[in-house]
N, C-alpha and C positions, 0 to 999 in steps of 0.2 A: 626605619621606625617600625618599631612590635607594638599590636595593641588588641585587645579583645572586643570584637561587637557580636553579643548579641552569645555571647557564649562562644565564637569562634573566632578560631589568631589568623589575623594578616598581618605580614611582612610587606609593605609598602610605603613608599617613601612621595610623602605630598607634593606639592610643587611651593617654592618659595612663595609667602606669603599667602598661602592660599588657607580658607577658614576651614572650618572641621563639617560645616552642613556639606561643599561641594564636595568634599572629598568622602563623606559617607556615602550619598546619593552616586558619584564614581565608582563605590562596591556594591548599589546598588540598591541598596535604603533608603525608598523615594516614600515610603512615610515620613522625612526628614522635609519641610516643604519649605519655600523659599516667599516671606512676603514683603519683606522689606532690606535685608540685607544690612541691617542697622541697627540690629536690638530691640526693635519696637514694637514687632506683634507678635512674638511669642510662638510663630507655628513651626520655628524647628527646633523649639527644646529634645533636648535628648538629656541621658544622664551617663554623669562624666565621675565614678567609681560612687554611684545612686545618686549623688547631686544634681539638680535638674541646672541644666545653662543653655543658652542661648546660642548654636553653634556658627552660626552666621556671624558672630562678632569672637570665636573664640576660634584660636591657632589650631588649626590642625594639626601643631608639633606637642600641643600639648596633652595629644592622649596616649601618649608615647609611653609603653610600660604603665598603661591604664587599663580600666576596662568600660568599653563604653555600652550603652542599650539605647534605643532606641524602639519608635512604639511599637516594630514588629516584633522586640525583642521583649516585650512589656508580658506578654501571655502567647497563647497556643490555645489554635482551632482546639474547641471542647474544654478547654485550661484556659478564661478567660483572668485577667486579673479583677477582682471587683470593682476597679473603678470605671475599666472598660465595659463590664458589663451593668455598669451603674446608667454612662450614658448612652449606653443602647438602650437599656428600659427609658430612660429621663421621656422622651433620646430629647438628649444635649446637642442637638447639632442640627444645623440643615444643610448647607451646600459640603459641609465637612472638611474644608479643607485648614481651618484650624483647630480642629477637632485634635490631633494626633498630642498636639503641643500642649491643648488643654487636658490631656489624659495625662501625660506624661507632668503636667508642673502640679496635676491635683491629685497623684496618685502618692506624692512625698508629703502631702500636708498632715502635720497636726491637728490634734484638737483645737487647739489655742490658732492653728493658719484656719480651720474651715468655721470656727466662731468669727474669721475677722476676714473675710471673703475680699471686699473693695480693697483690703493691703494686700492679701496673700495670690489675688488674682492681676495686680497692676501690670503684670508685664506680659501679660497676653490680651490679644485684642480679637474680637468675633463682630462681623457686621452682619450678620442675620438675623443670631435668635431676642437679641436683645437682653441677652445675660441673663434672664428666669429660669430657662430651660440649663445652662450651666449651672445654676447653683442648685436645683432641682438635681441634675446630676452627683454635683458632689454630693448632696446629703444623701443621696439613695433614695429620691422619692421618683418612682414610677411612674408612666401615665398608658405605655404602650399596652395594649391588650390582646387577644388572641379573637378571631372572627370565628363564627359558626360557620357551616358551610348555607352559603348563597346569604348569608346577614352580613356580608364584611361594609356595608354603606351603612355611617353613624358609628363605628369602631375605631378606636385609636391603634392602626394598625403600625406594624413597624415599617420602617423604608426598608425596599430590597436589597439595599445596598448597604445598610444599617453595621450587620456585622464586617464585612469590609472596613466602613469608614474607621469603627474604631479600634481594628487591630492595625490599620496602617496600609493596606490590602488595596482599596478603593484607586483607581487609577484616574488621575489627571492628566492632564494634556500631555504634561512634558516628562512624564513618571514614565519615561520609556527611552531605551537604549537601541540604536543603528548603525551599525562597522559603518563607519566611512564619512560619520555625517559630519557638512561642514558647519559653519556658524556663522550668521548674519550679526554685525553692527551697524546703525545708521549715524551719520553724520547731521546734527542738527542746525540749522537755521539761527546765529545770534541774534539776527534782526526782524523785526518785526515787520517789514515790509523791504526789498530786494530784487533787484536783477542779476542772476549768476554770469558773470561775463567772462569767468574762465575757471576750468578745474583741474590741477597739473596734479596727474593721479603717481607719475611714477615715483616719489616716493616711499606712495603707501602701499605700491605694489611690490617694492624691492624690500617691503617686510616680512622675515621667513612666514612662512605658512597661508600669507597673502595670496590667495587664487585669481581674485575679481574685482574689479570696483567699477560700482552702477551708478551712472549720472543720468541726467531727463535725457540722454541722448541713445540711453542702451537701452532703453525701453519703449513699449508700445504705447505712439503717442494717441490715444486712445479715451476721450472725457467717458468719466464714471462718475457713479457717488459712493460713498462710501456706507451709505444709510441703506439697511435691510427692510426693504419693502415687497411685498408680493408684486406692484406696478410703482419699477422703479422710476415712471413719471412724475410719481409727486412729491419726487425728490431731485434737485437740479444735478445735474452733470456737468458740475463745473469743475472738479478733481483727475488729476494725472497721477500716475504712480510715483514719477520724478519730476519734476518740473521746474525751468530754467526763470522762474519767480517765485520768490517765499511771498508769504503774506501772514504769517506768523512768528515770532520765536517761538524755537522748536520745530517747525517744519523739518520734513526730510529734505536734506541736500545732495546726497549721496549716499551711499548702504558700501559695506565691504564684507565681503563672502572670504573667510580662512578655514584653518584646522581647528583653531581654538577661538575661545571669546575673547582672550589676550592679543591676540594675534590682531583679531578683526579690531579691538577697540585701539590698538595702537597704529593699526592702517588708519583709522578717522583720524588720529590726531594728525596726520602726517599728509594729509590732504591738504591743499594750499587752494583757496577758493576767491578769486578775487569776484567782491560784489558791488552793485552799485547803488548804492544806498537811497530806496525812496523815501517821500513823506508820507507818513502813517496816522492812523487814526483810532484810536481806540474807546471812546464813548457812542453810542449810536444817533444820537440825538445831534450830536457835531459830524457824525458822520452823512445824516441824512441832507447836511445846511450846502447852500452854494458855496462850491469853489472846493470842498474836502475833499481829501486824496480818492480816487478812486481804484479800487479794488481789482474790479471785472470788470473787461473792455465790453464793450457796446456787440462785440462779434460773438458773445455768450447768447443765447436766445432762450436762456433760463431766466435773467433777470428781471426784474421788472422796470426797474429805473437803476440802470448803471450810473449815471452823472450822480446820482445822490444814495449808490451802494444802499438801494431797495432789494433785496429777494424777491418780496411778497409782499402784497397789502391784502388790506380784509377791512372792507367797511358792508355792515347790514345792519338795514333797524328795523322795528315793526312798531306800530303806530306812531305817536308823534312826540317827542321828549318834549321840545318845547312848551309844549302843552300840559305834559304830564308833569313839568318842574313850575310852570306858572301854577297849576291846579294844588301845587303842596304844601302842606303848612309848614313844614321843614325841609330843609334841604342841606347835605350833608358833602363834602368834597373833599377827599384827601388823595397823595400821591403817595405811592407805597412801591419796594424795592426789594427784590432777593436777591441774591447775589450768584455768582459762578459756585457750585458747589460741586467736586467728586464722587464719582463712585465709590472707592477705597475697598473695592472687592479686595479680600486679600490676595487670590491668586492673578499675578499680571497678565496680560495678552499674551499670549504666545500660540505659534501653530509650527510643525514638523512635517515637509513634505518632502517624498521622493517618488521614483520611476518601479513601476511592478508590471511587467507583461505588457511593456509600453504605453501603458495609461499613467496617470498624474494621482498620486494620493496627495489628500493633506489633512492632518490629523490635528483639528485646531480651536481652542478656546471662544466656541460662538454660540449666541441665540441663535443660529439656523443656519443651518450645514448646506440646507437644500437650498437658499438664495445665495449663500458663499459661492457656491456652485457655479450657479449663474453667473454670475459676478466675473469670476475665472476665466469659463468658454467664452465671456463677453472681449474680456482684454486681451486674451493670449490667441482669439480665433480657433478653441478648439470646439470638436464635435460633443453630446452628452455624454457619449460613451466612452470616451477618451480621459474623464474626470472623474472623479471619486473624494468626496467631502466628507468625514464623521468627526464627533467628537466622542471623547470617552466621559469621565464624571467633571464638569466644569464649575471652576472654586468660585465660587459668584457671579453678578450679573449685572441686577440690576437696569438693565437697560444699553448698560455698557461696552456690552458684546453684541450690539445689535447694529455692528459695522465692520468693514473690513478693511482693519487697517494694518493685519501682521501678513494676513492671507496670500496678496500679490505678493511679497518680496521673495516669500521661500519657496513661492512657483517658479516665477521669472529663475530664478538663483538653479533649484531642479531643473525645469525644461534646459536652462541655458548652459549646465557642466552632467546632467546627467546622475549629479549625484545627491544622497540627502542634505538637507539643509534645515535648518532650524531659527526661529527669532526670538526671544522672549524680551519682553518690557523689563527695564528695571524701574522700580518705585517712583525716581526721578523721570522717568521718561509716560510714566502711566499717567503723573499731576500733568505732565507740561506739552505731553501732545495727542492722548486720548482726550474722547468730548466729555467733556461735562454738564451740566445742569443748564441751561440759556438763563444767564443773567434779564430779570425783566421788571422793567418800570410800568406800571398801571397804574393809571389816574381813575378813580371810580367817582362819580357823582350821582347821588341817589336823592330823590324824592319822596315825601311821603303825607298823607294827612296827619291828623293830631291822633286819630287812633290809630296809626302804627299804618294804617295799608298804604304798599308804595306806589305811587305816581308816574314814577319814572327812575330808568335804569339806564347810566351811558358809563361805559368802561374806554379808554384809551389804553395800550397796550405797546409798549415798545420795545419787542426782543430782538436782543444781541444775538444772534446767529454765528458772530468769529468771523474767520476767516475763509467758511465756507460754508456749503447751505443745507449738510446735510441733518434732515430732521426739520431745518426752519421753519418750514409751512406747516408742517404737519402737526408740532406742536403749537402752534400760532393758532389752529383752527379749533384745536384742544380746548383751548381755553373759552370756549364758550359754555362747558361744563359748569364753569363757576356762576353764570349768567345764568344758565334754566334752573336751578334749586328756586329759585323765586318767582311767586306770580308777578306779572306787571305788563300793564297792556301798550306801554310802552318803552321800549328797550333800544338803546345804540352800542353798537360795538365798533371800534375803529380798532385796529393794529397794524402794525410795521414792522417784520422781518428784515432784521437792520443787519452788512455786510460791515466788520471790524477788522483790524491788522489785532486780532486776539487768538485762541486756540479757537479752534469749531467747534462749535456748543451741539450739540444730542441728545440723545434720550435717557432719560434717567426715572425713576421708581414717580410713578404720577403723572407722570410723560407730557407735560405745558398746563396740568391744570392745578401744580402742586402750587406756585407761583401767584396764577387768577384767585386762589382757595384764598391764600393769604390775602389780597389784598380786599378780597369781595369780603369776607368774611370779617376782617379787621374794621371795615367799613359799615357793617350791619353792627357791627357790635358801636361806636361809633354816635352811626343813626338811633339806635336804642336809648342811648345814652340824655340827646338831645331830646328825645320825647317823653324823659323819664319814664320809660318802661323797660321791664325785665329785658335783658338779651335774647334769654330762650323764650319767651314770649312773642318776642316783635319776630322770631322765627318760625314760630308755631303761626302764630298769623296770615305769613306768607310764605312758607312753602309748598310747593307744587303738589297737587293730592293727586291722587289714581285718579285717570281720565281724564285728566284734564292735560291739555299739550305741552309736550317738555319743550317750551319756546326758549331757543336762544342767539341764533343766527339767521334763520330762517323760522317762516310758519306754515310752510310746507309739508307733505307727508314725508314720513322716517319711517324706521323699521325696528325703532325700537318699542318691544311692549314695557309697560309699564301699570302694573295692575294689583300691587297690594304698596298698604302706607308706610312701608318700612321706615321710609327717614324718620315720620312723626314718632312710631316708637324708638328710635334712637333715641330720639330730642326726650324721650321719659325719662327714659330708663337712666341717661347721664344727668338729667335733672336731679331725680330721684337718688342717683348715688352720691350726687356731690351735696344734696341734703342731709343724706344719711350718716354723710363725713362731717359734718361742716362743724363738730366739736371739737376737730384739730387745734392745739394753740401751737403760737410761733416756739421759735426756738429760742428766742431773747425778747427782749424787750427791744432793741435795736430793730427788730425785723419787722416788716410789713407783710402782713398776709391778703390776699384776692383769689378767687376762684374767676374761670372764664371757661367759655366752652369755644367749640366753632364747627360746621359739619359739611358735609361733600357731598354730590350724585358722583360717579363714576361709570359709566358704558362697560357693559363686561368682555366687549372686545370693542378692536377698533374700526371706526366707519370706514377703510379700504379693505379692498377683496384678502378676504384670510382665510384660508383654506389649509384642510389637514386629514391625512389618507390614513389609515389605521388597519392593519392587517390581523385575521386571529386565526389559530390553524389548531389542532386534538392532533398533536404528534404519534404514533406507534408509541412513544416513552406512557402516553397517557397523560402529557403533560402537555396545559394549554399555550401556547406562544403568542404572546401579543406584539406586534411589530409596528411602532410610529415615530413619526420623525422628529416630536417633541426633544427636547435637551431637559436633563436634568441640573441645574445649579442652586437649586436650596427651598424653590419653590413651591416643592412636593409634589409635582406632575407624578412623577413616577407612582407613588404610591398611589394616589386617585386613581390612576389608571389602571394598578393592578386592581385597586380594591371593586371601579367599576364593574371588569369584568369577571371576577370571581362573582360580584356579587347574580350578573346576571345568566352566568356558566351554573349558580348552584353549587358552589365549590369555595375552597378558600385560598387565600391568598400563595399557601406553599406551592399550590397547582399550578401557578401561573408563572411563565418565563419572559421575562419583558426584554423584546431587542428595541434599538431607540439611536437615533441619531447619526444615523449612517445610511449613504445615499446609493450605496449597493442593497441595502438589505433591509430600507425602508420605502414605505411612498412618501410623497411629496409631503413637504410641512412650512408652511409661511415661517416659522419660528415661535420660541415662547418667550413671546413679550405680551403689554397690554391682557394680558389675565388670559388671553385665546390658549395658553396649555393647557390647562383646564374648560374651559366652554368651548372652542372648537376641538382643540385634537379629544378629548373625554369626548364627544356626542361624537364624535366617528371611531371610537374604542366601543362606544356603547353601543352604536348601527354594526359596528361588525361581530361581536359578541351574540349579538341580538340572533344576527342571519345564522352565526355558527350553532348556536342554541338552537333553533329552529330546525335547522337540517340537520342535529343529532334526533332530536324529536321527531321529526319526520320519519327516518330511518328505524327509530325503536317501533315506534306506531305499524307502519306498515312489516315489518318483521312480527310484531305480536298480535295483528289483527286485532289492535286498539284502538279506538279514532284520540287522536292527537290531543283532544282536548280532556282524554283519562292520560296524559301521558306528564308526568314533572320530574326536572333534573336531580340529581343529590348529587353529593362528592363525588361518584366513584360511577357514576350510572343513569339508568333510566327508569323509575317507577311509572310502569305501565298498568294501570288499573289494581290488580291482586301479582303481577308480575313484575320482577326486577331483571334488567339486563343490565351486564355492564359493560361499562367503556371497552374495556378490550376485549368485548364480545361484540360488541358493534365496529369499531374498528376492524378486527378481523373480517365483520363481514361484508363492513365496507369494500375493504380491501380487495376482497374478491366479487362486489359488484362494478369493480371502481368508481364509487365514488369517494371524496375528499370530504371531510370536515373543515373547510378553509373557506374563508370570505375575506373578501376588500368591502370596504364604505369607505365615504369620502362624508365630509361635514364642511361645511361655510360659516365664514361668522356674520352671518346674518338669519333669523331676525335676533336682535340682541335684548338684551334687559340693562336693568340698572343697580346694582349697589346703592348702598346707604352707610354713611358714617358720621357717629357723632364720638368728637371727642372731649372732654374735660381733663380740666390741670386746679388742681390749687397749690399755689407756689406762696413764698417766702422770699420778701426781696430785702437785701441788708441796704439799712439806710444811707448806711455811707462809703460802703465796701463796693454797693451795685452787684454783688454776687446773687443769685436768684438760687434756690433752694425746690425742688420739686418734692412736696409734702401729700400728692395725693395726684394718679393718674387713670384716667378710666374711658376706652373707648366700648362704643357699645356699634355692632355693625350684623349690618343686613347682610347674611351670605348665600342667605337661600336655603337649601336642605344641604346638612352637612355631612358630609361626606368622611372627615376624618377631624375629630373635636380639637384633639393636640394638636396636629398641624396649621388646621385655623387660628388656633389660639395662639402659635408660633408667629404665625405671619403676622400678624395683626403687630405684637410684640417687638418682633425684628422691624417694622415698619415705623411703629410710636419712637422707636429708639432711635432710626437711623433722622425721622423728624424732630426729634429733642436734639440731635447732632446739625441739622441744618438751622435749627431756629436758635442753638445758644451758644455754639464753638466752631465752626466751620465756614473758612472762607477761603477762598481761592485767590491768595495776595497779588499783585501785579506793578511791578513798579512804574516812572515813567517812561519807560521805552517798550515795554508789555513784556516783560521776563518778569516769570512768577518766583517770586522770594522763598515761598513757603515748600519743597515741591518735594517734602516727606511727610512720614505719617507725625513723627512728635510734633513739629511745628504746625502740620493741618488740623491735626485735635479732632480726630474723628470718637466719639464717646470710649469710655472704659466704663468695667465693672461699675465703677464707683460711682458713675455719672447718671446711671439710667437707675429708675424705683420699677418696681415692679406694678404693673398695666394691670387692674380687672377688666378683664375684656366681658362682653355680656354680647349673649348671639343672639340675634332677632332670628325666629324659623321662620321664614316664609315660604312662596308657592309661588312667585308669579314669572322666575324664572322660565326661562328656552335652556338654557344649559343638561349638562347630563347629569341626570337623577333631579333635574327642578337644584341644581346647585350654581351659586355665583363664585367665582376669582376671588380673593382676598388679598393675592403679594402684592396689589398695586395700592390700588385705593386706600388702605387705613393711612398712607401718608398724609393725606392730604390735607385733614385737618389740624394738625395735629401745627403745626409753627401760629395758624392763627390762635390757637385756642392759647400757647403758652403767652403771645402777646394780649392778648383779651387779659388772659390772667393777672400780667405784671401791670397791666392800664390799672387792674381794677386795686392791686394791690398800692399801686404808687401817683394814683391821680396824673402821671404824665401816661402819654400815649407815643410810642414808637412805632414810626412805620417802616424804620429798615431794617433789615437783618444781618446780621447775628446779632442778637441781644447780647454781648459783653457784658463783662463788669466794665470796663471802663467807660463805652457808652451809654451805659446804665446807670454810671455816679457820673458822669458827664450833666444829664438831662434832668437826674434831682438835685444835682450840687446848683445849676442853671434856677431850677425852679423854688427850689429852697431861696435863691437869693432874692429873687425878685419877689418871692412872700413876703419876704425880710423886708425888701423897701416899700 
């Protein structure tokens, strides 16, 4: 087969059946990316003689005497195509790894495709930015700006990575080629609970290209968890690499190590497993009851009650509910339900390791390279030095990478033949055995007098944790978040970290308080109702003001400050926009219109030890090097960091070289999850900047016989009084006193701050379709002093979106045996173009911040409110109140078709 990519001819002949993505990305065109392998999200468009298609679903026989392009082939360094450099100004992107495919399907549109964006954009899908930022691109509107030197803090600067992303350039995990590497497939678990009582591998060993096959018996029998923590105590160890009982479908049964992915997925099939089939449980509430199957034997000394597949419990109250619910004139009770929800990063897990100078690489899709680490020398018994963890640009997160579940297999696989080895998820295998969302029932009962002030606050709480317990507790203690936005002087919290024959539920965007948000906030809204008073009223009422104690588990001392009223001005400024709106009419006469708001505190990191090492050096180049262990996946660490220390270098962002995610050439980093990329690793970017600023200034001072305090940076140097030296005149003269321009700091995330989020929806529900309509969306959040306006305004965006995809299309199906039905992207329904409105985000500035520059996190938080508020909305719209999630059309004309009848009788 002849064909042209990219302007040049190969002669090469595909392999039967194989699509045109692999076999691009095989000559080496790893802008071509892989997220579904189905047609459904669009990020390996390429164009097939300038037709944009989907190459994952199209023959690689068919570009035979074609000519194909793809996005490196789209333009040339300095020779951008404009729509590439459209979404680098927008910028259209955050983690970017569908970026390539969105260049490539918006660089064919017409007039008549970019007038009608929800059609002409349907077959590409982005779960970060929330689609503003892509359309913002295609039209050509800008947001990115250029910093002065030492003002880049409050600049919409561009990502460093920015021109990469969008010529195709930008490297992920698996954007990379190794002579010899082999290929892991795993073998999954059919049943949801099992004892392996035999595995007769030779078949699948007498499959050509079959090197290996690993059963619990060829591995290091060794409890771990799989959950990234700084102290992996407060997370149970009850996970094996293999193990000779599933407690899932999906589970790992066995892994086969080949030449190819063919090879290895045909050794799984050819594996003969006989099991012995236990009884399973998949509700938590029947799992907690006497007599139900149990999970984890009594010899785990993680659990807390194995006979009733407890984890964890959490009871604390502070003064006396009883009391506080005798003392109320209302009283208010309902049980409210989220469901198991996905990540749906587009880029799957995958990690690549092999042997260099007899140490262990692994080059792998993670929030945190430096606890993957750990993880490694814990199971395999090696030494520090013996390991080596990085990652390169990783295609989303979410929370989702903040385990390691690809990591052991292509070690064990390396250490044990010596040579490379590789795993990557496919789509099917990302839904049905990565963690999701902790499915969670919470009973709220709240008290109140007749003017609004509450009496009493008791929450019940019952998280599904799966099959195993990684994350369990942690997000179970989360949830008390939802509990302190409210004064009350008496408060109960009960929860149960419940053990299922389900997937193991994890961390995900809001991390246990997305869930409490909904139910507490569903619930106020609710109580409001019953005292006939405003919603945001009876919130203004009782929210927690500066100085007074964030009680919600405790009423103890904490370490978090809390010192300007940012929530209260949330609660305005969405009042005041959804007044401003409120001349909206429906779309028919059929349709029901309501507004609803609902709003969040969020911790800007989290209450265990997080720590993050930050390195900054004045090269001979003259170029600054920032070196931290943070990960880049869409959250914008990267830019913060550069913009921090430009801003405090005096310099601008082009000065600055950022190394990042690599456990050779960084210091230590907990990871970047729970908002700490930004509030911990940024305040030890900003302590080491600080020091390296300081000891240039020291050096120009004492070289110009200036005292220090006539001495200030610029771009290029040192204005000492009437005197300028520059960099590479101090350098030089460093050089020959030797000393170094180079500092380490280290940062804690402690003492923390809080976030504020308020969101508002006004929606349109059809009366009898149950389709809901969003006609108006607007969060307004507390970030602290902002650091980069588009990025914030990103996140906030990519967050309201990926919560309109939890509160109205997205569910994690599971039938009776617990095999999940749904376990691609068409059928899971994560938002399109079409589905999300465009968010006025409105920023509170405040000051009471500990983070760097007085700045708070944003990737997490704006979730949170954002599912209560769109149910607040449809209550207010359709007089019925729903308290589980996903709002459907068809549980939607389910509950008014129910209530219309009974009006009727």
């Amino acid at each position: 087969m002849s064909c042209i990519v990219n302007g040049r001819e190969f002669g090469r002949e595909p392999a039967p059946g194989q699509c045109l993505r692999t076999f691009l990305r095989e000559l080496g065109h790893f802008g071509v990316k892989k997220g579904c392998d189905a047609g459904d999200c669009g990020a390996c468009t390429v164009w097939l003689d300038g037709a944009p298609v989907h190459s994952c679903i199209t023959p690689a026989f068919r570009a035979d005497g074609r000519e194909v392009t793809t996005i490196e082939g789209l333009g040339r360094p300095g020779a951008l195509h404009p729509v590439q450099r459209q979404f680098e100004d927008a910028p259209g992107f955050q983690c970017g790894f569908c970026t390539a495919g969105m260049i490539m399907t918006s660089a064919t549109f017409t007039e008549d495709q970019r007038a009608d964006l929800p059609r002409a954009l349907k077959g590409n899908l982005c779960r970060c930015t929330g689609y503003r930022a892509i359309e913002d691109a295609v039209k050509g509107v800008g947001a990115v700006e250029a910093a002065a030197p030492g003002k880049a803090v409050g600049a919409s600067v561009g990502a460093p990575a920015g021109h990469d992303v969008v010529t195709g350039h930008a490297e992920f995990t698996m954007d990379t080629r190794i002579d010899g590497m082999l290929h892991l497939k795993v073998l999954h678990s059919p049943h949801a609970h099992a004892r392996v009582l035999s595995i007769d591998r030779s078949a699948a060993l007498a499959v050509p290209g079959v090197h290996r096959v690993y059963t619990w018996e060829d591995v290091p029998r060794r409890r771990f968890t799989t959950a990234i923590h700084t102290d992996h105590l407060v997370d149970p160890d009850d996970t094996y690499v293999l193990d000779d009982t599933v407690r899932f479908a999906g589970q790992r049964v066995a892994a086969v190590l080949a030449d190819t992915v063919g090879a290895a997925e045909e050794g799984c099939r050819r594996l003969a497993v006989e099991y012995e089939v236990l009884p399973a449980v998949f509700d938590p509430e029947a799992a907690m009851a006497d007599g139900a199957p149990q999970l984890h034997g009594s010899d785990d000394p993680f659990v807390r009650d194995p006979a009733h597949n407890i984890l964890l419990e959490l009871h604390a109250h502070i003064g006396d509910v009883d009391a506080g619910f005798a003392a109320a004139d209302v009283i208010h009770e309902g049980t409210y339900f989220s469901p198991r929800v996905q990540h749906a990063h587009l880029e799957t897990h995958g990690s690549i390791a092999w042997m260099e100078d007899g140490r262990l690489n692994v080059r792998t899709s993670s929030q945190s390279p430096s606890i993957a680490k750990v993880k490694l020398e814990h199971l395999f018994a090696l030494r520090p030095d013996q390991v080596r963890v990085f990652c390169r640009r990783v295609g989303g997160g979410f929370g989702g990478k903040q385990e390691v579940i690809t990591e052991d297999l292509v070690a064990l696989a390396t250490l044990d033949t010596g040579r490379p080895a590789c795993l990557e998820f496919t789509r099917e295998e990302e839904f049905t055995t990565a963690s999701p969302r902790h499915p969670m029932t919470l009973t709220v009962k709240l008290g109140a007098k007749a003017d609004g002030t509450l009496t009493a606050f008791q929450v019940r709480n019952v998280s599904n944790t799966g099959a195993y317990g990684n994350h369990g507790g942690e997000t179970m203690y989360a949830g008390g978040a939802a509990v302190m936005i409210y004064r009350c002087p008496n408060k109960k919290f009960d929860a149960y970290s419940v053990y299922t024959n389900t997937v193991p539920s994890g961390a995900l965007r809001g991390y246990g308080m997305t869930q409490p948000a909904f139910a507490v906030e569903s619930a106020m809204d609710e109580l409001a109702r019953a005292l006939h008073i405003d919603p945001l009223e009876l919130r203004r009422r009782n929210i927690v003001r500066p100085a007074e104690p964030l009680v919600a588990l405790h009423d103890g001392p904490d370490d978090v400050v809390f010192g300007e009223d940012g929530l209260a001005t949330c609660l305005d400024l969405v009042g005041d926009a959804l007044a401003r709106t409120a001349d909206q009419v429906p779309p028919g006469p059929e349709w029901l219109v309501g507004a609803g708001v609902a709003s969040s505190l969020h911790e800007t990191a989290p209450p265990t030890e997080h720590l993050s090492e930050a390195w900054v050096t004045l090269g001979d180049d003259l170029i600054y090097e920032v070196a931290v262990g943070t990960v880049e996946f869409g959250e914008g660490t990267s830019t913060a960091h550069v913009q921090i220390a430009a801003n405090q270098l005096g310099t601008t962002p082009s000065r600055i070289r950022l190394v990042q995610s690599d456990t050779d050439r960084t210091g230590f980093d907990t990871g970047a999850f729970a908002s700490a990329g930004l509030f911990v690793a940024g305040n030890a970017v900003l302590r080491a900047a600080n020091a390296v600023r300081d000891r240039i200034l020291e050096c120009a001072a004492t070289h110009t016989g200036v005292h220090v305090v006539m001495c200030t940076m610029d771009d290029d140097g040192v204005v000492c009084g009437d005197r300028r030296v520059s960099l590479a005149e101090l350098v030089a003269l460093g050089r020959a006193r030797g000393i170094r321009f180079t500092a380490a700091r280290k940062a804690y995330g402690s003492p923390r701050s809080v976030t504020s989020n308020t969101q508002g929806f006004r929606v349109a529900v059809h009366r009898v379709t149950g389709e809901i309509r969003i006609l108006y969306s607007v969060q307004a959040a507390d970030a602290g002093v902002i650091i980069n306006p588009a990025q914030v305004r990103g996140q906030v965006e990519g967050g309201v979106a990926q919560g309109i995809g939890f509160a109205l299309t997205e569910n994690h199906h599971l039938d009776g045996s617990g095999v999940m039905v749904n376990p691609n992207l068409r059928n899971y329904r994560i938002p399109t173009y079409a589905d999300i409105p465009r968010t006025e985000v409105l920023l509170v500035g405040s000051a009471d911040s500990v983070g760097p520059m007085r700045a708070k996190g944003m990737a997490e938080c704006c979730i949170n409110p954002v599912a209560p508020a769109l149910a607040n909305a449809v209550h207010d719209a359709t007089g019925v109140r729903y308290r589980a999630l996903p709002l459907t059309p068809e549980r939607i004309y389910g509950r008014l078709l129910a209530e219309q009848s009974v009006s009727a009788g």
